[in-house]
C-alpha positions in Angstrom: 64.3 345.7 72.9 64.1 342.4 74.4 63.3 341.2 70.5 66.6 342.1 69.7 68.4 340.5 72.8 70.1 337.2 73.2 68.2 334.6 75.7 69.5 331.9 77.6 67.3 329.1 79.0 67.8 327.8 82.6 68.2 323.9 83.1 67.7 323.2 87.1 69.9 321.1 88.9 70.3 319.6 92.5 73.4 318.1 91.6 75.5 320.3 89.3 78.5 317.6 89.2 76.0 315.2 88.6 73.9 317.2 86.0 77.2 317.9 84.5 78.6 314.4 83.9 75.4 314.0 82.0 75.1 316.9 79.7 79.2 316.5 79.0 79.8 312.8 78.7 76.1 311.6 77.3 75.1 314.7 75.7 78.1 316.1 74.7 78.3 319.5 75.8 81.6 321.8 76.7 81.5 323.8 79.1 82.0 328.0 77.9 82.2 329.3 81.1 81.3 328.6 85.3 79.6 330.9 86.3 77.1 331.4 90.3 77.9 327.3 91.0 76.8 326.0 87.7 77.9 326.5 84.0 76.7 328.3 80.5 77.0 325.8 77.8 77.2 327.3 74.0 74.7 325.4 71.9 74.7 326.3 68.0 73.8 330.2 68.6 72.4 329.6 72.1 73.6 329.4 75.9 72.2 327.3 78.2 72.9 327.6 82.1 72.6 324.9 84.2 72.4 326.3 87.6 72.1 324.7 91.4 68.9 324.7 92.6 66.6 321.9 95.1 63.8 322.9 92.6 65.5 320.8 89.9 63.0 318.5 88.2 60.0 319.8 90.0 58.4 320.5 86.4 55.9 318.5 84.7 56.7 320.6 81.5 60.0 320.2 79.1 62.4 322.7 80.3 64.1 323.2 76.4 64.8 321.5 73.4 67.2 321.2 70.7 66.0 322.0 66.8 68.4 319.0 64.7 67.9 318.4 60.8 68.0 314.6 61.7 65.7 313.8 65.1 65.9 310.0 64.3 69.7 310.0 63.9 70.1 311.8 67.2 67.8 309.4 68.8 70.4 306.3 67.7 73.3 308.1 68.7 72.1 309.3 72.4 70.6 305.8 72.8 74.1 304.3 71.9 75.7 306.7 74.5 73.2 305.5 77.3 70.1 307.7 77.0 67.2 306.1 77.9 63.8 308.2 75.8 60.6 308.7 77.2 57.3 306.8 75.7 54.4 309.2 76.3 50.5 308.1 75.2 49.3 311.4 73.4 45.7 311.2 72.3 45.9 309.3 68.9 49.5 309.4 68.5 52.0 306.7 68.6 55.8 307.0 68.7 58.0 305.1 66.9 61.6 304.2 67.7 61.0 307.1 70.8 60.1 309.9 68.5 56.5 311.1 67.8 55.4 312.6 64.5 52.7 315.5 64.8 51.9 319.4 64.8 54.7 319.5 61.6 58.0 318.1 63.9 59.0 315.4 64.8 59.9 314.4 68.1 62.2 313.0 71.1 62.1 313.5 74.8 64.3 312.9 77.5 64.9 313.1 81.3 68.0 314.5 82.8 69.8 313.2 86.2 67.7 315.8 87.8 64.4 314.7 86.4 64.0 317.4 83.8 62.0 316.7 81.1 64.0 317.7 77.6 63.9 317.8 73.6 65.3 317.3 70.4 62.9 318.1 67.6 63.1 318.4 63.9 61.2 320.5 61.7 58.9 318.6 59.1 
């Protein structure tokens, strides 16, 4: 059963080296494995696969996000590193330091070199 199963999300890219300079050096991934011209990262007890595609960044929607016990501490560290946040206006809402409170998390999204829209969130 698919229940039982392991998943792996997809991250697009149209320029793996590129896309990988950012997820290794600002992120701070390490590469597990290459794999079809891209590469499976291990993250906590997940795998991503960023994978070579001209679709890259074509959504509008975030393509996966990280669950961390401290959202505003990994905020300061991937600013420090050169990660520039997104601001969004949400109905009511207003972020603070690039991280918005609501629906019981909060917060912090990001755009990849390949225009990818991206997450870390934290539980509250």
């Amino acid at each position: 059963m698919l229940s039982a199963a392991p998943i792996r999300a997809y991250i697009p890219a149209a320029n793996v080296a590129r896309a990988r300079k950012f997820y290794e050096e600002i992120i701070g991934l390490r590469p597990k494995e290459e794999y079809a011209g891209g590469v499976i990262y291990a993250c906590g007890n997940s795998e991503v696969f960023l994978y070579p595609t001209p679709n890259a960044g074509t959504s509008k929607a975030s393509q996966a996000f990280w669950s961390v016990a401290d959202v505003a501490a990994e905020v300061t560290e991937l600013k420090a590193r050169g990660l520039a946040f997104e601001e969004y206006a949400m109905a009511g809402q207003s972020m603070v330091n690039s991280i918005l409170t609501a629906g019981g998390a909060k917060t912090a999204w990001f755009k990849d070199t390949e225009g990818n829209i991206l997450a870390i969130s934290q539980r509250v």
